[in-house]
C-alpha positions as semicolon CSV with decimal commas, in nm:
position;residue;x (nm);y (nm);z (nm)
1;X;0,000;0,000;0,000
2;X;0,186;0,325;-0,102
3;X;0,059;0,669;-0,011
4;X;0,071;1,053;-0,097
5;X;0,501;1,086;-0,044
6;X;0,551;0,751;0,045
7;X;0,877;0,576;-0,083
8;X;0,822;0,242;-0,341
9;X;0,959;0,055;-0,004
10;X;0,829;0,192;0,325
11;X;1,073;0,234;0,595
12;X;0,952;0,053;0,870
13;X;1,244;0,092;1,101
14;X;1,478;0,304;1,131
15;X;1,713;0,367;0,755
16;X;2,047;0,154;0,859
17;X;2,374;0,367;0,849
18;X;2,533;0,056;0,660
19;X;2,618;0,052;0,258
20;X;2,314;0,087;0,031
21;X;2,211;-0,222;-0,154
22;X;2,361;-0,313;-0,402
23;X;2,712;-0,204;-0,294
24;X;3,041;-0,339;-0,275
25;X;3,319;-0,383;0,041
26;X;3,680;-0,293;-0,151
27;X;3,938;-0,425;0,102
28;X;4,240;-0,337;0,084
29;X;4,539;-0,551;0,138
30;X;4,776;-0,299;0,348
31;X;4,788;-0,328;0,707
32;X;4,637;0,063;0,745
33;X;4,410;0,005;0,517
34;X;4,283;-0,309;0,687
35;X;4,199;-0,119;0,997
36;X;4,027;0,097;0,785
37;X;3,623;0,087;0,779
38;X;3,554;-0,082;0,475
39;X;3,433;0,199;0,209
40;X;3,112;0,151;0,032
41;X;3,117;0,140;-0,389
42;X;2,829;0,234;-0,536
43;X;2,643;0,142;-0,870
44;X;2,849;0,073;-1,200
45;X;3,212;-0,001;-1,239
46;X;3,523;0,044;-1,019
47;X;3,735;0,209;-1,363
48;X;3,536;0,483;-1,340
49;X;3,301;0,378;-1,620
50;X;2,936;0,549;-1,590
51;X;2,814;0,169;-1,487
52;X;2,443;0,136;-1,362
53;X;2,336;0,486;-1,255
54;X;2,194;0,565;-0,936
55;X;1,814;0,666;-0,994
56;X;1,728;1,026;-0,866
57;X;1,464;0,890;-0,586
58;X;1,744;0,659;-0,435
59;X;1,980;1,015;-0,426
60;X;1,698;1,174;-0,296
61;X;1,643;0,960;0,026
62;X;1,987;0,976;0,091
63;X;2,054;1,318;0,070
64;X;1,667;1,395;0,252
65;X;1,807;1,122;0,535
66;X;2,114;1,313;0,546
67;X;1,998;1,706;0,541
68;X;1,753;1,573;0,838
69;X;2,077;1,490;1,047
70;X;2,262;1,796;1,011
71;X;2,306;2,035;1,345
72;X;2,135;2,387;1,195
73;X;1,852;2,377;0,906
74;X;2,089;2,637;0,716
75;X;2,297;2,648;0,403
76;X;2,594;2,575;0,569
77;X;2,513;2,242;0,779
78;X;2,345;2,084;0,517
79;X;2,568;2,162;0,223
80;X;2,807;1,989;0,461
81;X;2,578;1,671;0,519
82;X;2,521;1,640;0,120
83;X;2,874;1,667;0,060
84;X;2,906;1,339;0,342
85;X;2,672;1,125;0,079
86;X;2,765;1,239;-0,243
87;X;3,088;1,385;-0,227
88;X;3,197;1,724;-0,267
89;X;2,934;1,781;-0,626
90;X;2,907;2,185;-0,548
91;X;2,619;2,245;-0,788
92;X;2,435;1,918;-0,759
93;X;2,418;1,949;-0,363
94;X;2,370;2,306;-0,365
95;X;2,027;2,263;-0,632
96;X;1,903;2,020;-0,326
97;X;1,996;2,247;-0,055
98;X;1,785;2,524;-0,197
99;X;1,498;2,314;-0,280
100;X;1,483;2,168;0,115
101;X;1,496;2,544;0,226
102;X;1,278;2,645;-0,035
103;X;0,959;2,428;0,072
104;X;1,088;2,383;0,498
105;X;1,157;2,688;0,666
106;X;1,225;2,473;0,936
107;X;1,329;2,093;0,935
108;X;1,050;1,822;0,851
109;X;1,184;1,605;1,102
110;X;0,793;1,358;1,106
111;X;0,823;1,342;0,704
112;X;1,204;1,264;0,524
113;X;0,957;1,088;0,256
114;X;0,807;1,424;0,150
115;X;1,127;1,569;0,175
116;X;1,309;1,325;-0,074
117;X;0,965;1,347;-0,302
118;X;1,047;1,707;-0,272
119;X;1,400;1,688;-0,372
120;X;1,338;1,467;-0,628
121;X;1,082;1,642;-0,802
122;X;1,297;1,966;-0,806
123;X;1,355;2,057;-1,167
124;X;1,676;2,195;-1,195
125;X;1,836;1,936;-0,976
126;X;1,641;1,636;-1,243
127;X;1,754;1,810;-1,512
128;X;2,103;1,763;-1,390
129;X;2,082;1,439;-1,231
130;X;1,967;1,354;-1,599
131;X;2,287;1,549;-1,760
132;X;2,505;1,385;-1,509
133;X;2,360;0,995;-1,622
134;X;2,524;0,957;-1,917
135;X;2,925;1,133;-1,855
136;X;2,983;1,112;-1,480
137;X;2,661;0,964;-1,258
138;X;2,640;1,112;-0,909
139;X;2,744;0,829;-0,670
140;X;2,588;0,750;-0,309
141;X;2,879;0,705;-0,091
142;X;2,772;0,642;0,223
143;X;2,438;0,702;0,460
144;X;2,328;0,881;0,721
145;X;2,051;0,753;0,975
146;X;1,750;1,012;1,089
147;X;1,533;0,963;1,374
148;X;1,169;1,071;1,269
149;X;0,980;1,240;1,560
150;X;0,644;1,295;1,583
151;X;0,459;1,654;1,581
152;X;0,287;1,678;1,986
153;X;-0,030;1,798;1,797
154;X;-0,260;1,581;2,006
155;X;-0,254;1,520;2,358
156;X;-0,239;1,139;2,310
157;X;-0,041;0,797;2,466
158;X;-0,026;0,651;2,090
159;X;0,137;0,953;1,929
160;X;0,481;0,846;2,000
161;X;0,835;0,837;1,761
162;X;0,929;0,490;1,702
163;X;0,759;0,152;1,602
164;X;0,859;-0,042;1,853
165;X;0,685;0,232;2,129
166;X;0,383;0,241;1,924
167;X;0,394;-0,145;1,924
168;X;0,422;-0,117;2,317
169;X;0,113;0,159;2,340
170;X;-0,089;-0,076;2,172
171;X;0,006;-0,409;2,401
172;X;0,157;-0,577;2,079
173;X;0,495;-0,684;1,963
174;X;0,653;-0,526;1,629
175;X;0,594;-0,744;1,426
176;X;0,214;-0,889;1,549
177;X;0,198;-0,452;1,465
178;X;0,345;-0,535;1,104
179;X;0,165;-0,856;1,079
180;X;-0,183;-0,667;1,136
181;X;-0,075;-0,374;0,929
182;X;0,005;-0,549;0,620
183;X;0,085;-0,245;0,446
184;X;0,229;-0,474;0,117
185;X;-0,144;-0,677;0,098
186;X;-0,022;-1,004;0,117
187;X;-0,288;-1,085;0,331
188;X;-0,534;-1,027;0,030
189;X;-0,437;-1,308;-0,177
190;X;-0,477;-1,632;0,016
191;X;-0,775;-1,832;-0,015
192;X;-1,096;-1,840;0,236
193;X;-0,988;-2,100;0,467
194;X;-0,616;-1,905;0,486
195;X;-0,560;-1,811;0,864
196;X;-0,376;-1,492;0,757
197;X;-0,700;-1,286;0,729
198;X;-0,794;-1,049;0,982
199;X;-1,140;-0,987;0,840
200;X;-1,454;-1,195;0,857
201;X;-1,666;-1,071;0,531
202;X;-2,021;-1,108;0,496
203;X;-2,247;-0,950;0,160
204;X;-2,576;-0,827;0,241
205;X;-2,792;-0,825;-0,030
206;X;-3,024;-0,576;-0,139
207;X;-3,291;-0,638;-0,393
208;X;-3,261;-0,419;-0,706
209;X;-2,918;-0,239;-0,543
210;X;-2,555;-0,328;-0,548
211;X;-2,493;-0,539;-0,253
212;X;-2,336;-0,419;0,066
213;X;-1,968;-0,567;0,203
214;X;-1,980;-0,585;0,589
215;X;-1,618;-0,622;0,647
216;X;-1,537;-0,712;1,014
217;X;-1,205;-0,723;1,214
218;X;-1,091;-1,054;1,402
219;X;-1,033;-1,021;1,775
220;X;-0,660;-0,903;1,759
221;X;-0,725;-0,662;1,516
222;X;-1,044;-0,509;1,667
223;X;-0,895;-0,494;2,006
224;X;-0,610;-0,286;1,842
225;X;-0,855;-0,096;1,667
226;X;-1,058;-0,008;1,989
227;X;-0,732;0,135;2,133
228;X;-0,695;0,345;1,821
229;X;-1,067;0,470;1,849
230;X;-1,036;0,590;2,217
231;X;-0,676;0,654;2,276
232;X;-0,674;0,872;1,981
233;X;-0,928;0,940;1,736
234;X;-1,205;1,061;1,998
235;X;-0,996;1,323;2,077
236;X;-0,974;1,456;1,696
237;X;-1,220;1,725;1,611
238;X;-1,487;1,680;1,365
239;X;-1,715;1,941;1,178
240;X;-2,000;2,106;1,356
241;X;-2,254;1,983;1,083
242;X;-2,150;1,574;1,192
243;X;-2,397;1,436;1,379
244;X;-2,331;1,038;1,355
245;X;-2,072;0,869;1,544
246;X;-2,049;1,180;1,745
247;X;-2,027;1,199;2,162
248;X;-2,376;1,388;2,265
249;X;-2,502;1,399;1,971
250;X;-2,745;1,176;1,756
251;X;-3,013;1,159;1,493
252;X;-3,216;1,371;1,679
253;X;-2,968;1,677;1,746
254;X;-2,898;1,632;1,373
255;X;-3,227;1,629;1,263
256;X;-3,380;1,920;1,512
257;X;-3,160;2,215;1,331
258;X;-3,425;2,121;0,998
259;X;-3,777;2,154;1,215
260;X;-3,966;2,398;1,074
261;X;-3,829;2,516;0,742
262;X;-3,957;2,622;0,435
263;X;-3,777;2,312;0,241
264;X;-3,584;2,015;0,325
265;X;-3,336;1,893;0,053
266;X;-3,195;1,506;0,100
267;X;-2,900;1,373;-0,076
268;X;-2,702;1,036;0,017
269;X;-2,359;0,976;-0,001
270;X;-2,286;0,636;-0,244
271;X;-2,058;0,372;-0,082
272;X;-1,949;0,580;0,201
273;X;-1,676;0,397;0,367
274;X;-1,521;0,253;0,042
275;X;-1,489;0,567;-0,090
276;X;-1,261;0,681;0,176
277;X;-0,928;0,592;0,087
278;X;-0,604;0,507;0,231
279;X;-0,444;0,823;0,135
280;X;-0,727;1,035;0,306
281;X;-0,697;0,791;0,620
282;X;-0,318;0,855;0,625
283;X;-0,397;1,234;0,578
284;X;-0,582;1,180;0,920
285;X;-0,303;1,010;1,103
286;X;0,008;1,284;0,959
287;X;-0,255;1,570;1,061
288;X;-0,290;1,413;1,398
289;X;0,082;1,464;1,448
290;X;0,226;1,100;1,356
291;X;0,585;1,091;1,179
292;X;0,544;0,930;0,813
293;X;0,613;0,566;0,906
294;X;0,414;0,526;1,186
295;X;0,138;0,706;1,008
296;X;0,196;0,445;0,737
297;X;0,119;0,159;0,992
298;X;-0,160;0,285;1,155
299;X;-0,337;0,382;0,805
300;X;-0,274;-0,034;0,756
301;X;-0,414;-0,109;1,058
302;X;-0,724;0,089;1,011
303;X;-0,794;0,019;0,577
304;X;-0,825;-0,310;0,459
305;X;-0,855;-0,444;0,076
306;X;-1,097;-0,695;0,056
307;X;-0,966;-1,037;-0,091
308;X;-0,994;-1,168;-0,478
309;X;-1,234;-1,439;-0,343
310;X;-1,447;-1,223;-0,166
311;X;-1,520;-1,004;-0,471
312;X;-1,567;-1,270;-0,691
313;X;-1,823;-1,400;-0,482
314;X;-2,025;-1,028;-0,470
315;X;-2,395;-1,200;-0,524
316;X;-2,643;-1,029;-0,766
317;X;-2,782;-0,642;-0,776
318;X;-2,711;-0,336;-0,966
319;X;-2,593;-0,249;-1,263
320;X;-2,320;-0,324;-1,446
321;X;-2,140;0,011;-1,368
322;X;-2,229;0,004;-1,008
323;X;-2,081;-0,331;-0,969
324;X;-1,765;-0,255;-1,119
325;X;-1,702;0,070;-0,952
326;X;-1,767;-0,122;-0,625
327;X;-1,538;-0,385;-0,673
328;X;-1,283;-0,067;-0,756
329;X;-1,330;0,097;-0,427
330;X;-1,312;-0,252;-0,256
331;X;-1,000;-0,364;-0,423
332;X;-0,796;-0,085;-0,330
333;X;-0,722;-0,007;0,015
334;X;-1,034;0,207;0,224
335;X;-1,218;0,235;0,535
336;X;-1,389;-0,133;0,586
337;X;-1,738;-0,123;0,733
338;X;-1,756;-0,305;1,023
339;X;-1,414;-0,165;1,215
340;X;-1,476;0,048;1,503
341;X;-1,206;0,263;1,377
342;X;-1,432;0,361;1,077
343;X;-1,743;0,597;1,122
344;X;-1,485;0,854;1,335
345;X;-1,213;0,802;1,088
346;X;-1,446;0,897;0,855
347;X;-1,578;1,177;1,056
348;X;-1,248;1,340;1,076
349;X;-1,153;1,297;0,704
350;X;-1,477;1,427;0,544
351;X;-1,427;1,798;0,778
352;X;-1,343;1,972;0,475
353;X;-1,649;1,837;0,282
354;X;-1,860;1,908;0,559
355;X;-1,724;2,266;0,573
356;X;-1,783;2,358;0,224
357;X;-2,076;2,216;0,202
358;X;-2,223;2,438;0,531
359;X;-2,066;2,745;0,349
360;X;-2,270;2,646;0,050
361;X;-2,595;2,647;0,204
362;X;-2,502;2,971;0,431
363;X;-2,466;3,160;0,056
364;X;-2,864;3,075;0,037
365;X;-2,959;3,075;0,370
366;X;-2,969;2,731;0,475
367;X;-2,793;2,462;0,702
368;X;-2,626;2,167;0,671
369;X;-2,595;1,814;0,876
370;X;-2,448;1,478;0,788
371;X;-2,504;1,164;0,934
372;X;-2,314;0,940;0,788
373;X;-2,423;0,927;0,450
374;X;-2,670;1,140;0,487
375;X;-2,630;1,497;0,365
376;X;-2,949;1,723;0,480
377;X;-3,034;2,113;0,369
378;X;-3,300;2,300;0,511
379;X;-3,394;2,675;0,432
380;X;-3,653;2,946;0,378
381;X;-3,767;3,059;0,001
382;X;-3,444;3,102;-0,149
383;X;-3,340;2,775;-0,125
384;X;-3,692;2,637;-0,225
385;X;-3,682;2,858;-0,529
386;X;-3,378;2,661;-0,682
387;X;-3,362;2,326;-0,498
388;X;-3,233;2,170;-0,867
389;X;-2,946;2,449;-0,879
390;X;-2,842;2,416;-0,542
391;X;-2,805;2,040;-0,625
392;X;-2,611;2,088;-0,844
393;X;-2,345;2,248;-0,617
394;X;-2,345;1,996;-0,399
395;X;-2,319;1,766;-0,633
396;X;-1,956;1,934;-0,758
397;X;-1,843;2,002;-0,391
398;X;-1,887;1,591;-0,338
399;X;-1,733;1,479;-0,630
400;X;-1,424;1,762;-0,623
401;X;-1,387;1,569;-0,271
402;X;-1,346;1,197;-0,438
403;X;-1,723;1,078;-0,312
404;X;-2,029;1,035;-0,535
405;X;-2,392;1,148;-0,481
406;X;-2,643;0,850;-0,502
407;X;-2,904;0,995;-0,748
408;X;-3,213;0,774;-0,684
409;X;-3,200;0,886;-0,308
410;X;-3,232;1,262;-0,362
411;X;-3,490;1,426;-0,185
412;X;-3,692;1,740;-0,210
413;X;-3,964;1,818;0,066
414;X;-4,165;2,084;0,054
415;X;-4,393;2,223;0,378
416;X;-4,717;2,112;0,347
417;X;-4,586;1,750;0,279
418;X;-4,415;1,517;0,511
419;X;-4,063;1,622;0,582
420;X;-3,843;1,353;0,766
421;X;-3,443;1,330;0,832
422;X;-3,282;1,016;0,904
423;X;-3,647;0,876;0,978
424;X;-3,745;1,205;1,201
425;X;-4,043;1,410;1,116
426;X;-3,906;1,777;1,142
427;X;-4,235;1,942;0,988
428;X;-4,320;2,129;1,335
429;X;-4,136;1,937;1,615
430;X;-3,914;1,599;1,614
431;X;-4,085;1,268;1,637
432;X;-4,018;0,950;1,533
433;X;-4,232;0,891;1,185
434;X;-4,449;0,558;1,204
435;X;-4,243;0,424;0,954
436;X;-3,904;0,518;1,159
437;X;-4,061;0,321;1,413
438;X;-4,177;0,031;1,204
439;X;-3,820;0,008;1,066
440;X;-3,666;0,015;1,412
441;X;-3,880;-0,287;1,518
442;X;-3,759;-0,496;1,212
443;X;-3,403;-0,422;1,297
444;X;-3,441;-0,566;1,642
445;X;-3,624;-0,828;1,520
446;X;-3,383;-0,927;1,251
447;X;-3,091;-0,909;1,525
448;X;-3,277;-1,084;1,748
449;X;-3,287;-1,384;1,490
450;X;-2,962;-1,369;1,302
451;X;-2,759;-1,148;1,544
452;X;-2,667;-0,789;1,577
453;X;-2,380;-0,796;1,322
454;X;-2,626;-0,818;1,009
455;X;-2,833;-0,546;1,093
456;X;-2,522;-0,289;1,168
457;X;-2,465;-0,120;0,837
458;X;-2,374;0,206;0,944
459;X;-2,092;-0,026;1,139
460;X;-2,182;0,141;1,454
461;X;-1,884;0,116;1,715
462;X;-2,129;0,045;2,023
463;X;-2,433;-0,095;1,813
464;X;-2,631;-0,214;2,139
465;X;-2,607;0,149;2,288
466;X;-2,725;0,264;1,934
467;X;-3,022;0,064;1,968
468;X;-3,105;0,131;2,313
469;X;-3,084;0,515;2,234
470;X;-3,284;0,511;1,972
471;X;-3,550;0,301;2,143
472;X;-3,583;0,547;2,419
473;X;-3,618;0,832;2,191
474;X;-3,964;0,668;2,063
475;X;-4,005;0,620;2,416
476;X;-4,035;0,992;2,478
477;X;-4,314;0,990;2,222
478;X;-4,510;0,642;2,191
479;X;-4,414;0,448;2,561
480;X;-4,638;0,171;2,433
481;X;-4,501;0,117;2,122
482;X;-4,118;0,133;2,256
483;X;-4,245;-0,122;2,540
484;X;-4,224;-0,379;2,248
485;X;-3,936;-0,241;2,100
486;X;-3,765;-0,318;2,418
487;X;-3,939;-0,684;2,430
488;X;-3,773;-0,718;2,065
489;X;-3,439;-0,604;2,220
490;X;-3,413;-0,851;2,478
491;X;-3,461;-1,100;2,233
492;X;-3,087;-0,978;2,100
493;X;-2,808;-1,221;2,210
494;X;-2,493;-1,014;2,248
């Protein structure tokens, strides 16, 4: 799994101050030489024939590794640490030295990935890395180790330098940590019966719709993943507009800012957690603080690619084009529904959608929630003059973000008609609509005979409290009918 400034191989410890590969040991046959550390000889020939040229992204990492190690983030110090790699090349080392000081002001010391990507993308220093390939090659003579330290941007026990103290904050050796990880996806391609999987998978069908992957984490991994979730990412903030997965609040709060408008729009989000990628989730973790490799790890720990067999076992429903573009967002590596780790995750990575979107409906007067999925507008007469316009907009602001608007679940309710979010009648107060209720009841009932799993699709963290909220909300309203909710609910073995 590669990310956004990620090297082809992730450094998962850290780089070794030993020769590079593919390197030579020249010993000498004198006894002064002999006490001599042996000295490293790089790609190509030892006749000083151009040989196999060392590629500009290798260069890179060494010279990022080795600006990183340098005493003062200046001119000086780190023409001095090039020249330690490389050699004394004046113009070559002095191109990279202004690029670093040209994008850091101050030392990236969490990210000498983005720093090589930066180095290496530099165009005066390729364009001479590329007139240097053919006549004289610039050489990597030795390396330097860093130490990546995390940013203290969160107040948190897990956001810590190294692997091996991450391994220890999560009560797991480094390599169960790599093991569960599995940033290369080896675990994808063993069969079924494999015990390298660390995801039970389950398709719930849905007649006439593309079927639904519930994709849930073994013990190991969920316990890991439930130390993620309240060590760390239930301290990250989310937008105003979220309402789901949210501490003190619920359907209701999100659904009580739309009582009494003019016009409530609905839109749904299509395949919400697949569409949230590993990038975004690693975007979460750097934000949070977390130096590039540990990041790395913890974006493996909470993404998952679902397995050749599984998708080739995706039963019938939808079209053509849905199906594919499913098994696309499946394939690759995104947030799997079922992990505790995913509806805050999620949360956290969708704040700039949620922003834009709220700034949208401010320029006409309305507000914005999300649950979930669930996208919800609400305004006076300027929004219901243009409903289809406004649309529109949103529709741009989602896909500009990397999601997709689900069409056939757009909404436009008028006053005068029956005006519901997330299953709560907002026309004058909220109250649970009979068919909110009704659709509760088969929920518990369906979890009561085939277990709780199968009926959480939102892949609620704490599913039973879920329930139990949401049955004393019709309480408030209907006590009889939430009498045989709660019946239904006992029913549920846990």
């Amino acid at each position: 799994m590669e990310f956004p400034g990620e090297a082809a191989d992730a450094r998962d410890a850290s780089t070794s101050p030993g020769s590079p590969r593919g390197t030579q040991d020249q010993q000498d046959d004198t006894p002064r030489a002999g006490r001599r550390a042996p000295r490293a000889i790089p790609h190509g020939g030892t006749d000083g024939s151009p040989g196999n040229p060392t590629p500009l992204s290798v260069v890179a990492g060494a010279l990022a590794d080795a600006f990183l190690t340098a005493e003062h983030w200046g001119p000086d110090d780190l023409t001095a640490a090039g020249w330690a790699v490389v050699g004394v090349e004046r113009a070559y080392v002095g191109l990279a030295v202004a690029a670093a000081l040209a994008a850091y002001p101050r030392p990236p010391v969490d990210a000498p990935r983005q720093l090589a990507a930066v180095l290496a993308a530099a165009p005066r220093l390729a364009e001479l890395h590329r007139a240097r390939e053919a006549r004289r090659p610039v050489r990597i003579t030795a390396r330097r180790a860093t130490a990546v330290r995390a940013r203290p941007e969160t107040a948190s026990r897990l956001l810590v330098d190294t692997l091996p103290e991450l391994a220890r904050e999560l009560d797991l050796t480094v390599g169960r940590l790599l093991w569960l990880a599995d940033t290369r996806a080896w675990n994808r391609r063993p069969g079924p019966s494999s015990p390298l999987h660390h995801h039970r998978h389950e398709w719930i069908r849905r007649p006439g719709r593309t079927p639904r992957l519930l994709e849930k984490p073994m013990d190991m991994l969920r316990r890991t993943q439930r130390t993620i979730l309240d060590e760390l990412l239930t301290a990250l903030p989310v937008h105003d507009a979220a309402h789901g997965f949210v501490g003190g609040r619920s359907v209701v709060t999100g659904a009580a800012v739309h009582t009494g408008q003019q016009v409530v729009v609905t839109a749904d989000l299509t395949s919400f957690f697949a569409s949230i990628t590993a990038p975004t989730v690693y975007g979460v973790f750097r934000s949070a603080g977390f130096a590039e490799p540990l990041a790395h790890v913890l974006t493996g720990i909470c993404t998952h690619r679902a397995p050749v067999h599984v998708l080739s076992a995706m039963p019938d429903g939808g079209s053509p084009e849905e199906r594919q573009a499913l098994r696309g967002m499946l394939r690759a590596a995104h947030l799997p529904q079922g992990a505790p780790t995913s509806p805050a995750l999620a949360n956290t990575a969708l704040r700039h959608l949620d922003a834009r979107l709220a700034g949208w409906a401010a320029s006409v007067g309305a507000v914005y929630t999300r649950y979930a999925d669930d996208l919800t507008f609400s305004g006076d007469d300027r929004l219901a003059a243009r409903p289809d316009a406004f649309l529109r907009g949103v529709d741009r602001i989602v896909t500009e973000q990397g999601l997709r608007l689900n069409p056939s679940k757009t909404r436009v309710r008028r006053r005068g008609t029956r005006q519901s979010v997330t299953g709560v009648v907002v026309n004058d107060r909220t109250s649970p609509g009979r068919r909110e209720v009704d659709r509760l009841h088969a929920i518990l009932h369906n979890a009561a005979e085939h277990g709780p799993a199968s009926q959480n699709r939102a892949g609620h963290p704490d599913f039973r409290a879920h329930l139990l909220g949401r049955i004393g909300w019709v309480e408030q309203v209907h006590p009889g009918r939430a009498r045989r909710l709660r019946d239904e609910f006992a029913r549920i073995t846990w």
